[in-house]
Phi, psi and omega in degrees: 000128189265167165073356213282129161230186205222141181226165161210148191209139169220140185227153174190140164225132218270126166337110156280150177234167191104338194250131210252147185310082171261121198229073187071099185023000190242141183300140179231122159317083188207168191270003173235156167237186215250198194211111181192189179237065106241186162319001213352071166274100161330324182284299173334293212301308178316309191267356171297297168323280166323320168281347161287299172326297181301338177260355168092025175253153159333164185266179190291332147348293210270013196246317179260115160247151181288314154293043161241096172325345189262012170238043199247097172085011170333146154269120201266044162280306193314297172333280189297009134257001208246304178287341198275316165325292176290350137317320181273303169336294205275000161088044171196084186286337180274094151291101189268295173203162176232174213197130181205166177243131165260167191230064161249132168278339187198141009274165126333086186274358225242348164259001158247008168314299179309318173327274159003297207260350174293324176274339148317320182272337167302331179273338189259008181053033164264188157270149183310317197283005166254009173229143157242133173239142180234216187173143171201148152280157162298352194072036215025036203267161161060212166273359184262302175307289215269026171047029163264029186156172184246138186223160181225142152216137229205132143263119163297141180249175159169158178219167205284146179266008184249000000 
């Protein structure tokens, strides 16, 4: 494969309440949800991020803004299919693979991973074995340790359709 490039992307948003906790598309129980003008899944956003970065596009801002009202409570699977459009446009359609991290203390993350990792792959036409999602605490360290919020961050791999 010629062309192969690398992207990286991070994202975060501080707990909200009223809101409901979405995390690489799947509703998770918890008594806050993330604070954002879309769904603020943090896992989406990193890897939405990461895989533009890797094609040599703007970050999700500038596809998505955030003062753009039709993007108020977006579901960003819809986005990350949206970013997926735009890859195959731009002629880097091979997703070899992304990597990616959550960053939490709460909730528990490691029995919705799979889930996670079906609807990701299903919206990008990969295989489940081509994304890793993993999950860690801060150690109770920064805003994520003091349980104000959630962060993600993911890398990609994709190569060129020529």
């Amino acid at each position: 494969m010629s062309n192969i490039r690398v992207g990286h992307g991070f994202d975060v948003h501080k707990f909200a309440e009223n809101r409901a906790l979405i995390i690489g598309g799947v509703t998770l129980a918890h008594e806050f949800g993330l604070d954002g003008p879309s769904d603020a899944d943090v896992l989406t956003h990193a890897i939405m991020d990461a895989l533009l970065g890797a094609a040599g596009l703007s970050d999700i801002g500038t596809y998505f803004p955030p003062s753009d009202k039709k993007f108020k409570d977006a579901n960003s699977l819809e986005l990350l299919q949206e970013v997926h459009r735009l890859l195959c446009e731009n002629g880097f359609s091979k997703i070899i693979n992304i990597d990616s991290v959550i960053m939490a203390e709460e909730p528990k993350m490691k029995e919705h991973i799979p889930q996670m990792k079906k609807l990701l792959a299903h919206i990008l036409g990969i295989e489940t074995t081509q994304i890793g999602i993993k999950a860690t605490t801060t150690e109770l360290l920064g805003f994520v340790g003091r349980k104000e919020g959630i962060a993600a961050s993911a890398v990609c791999m994709i190569a060129s359709d020529v």
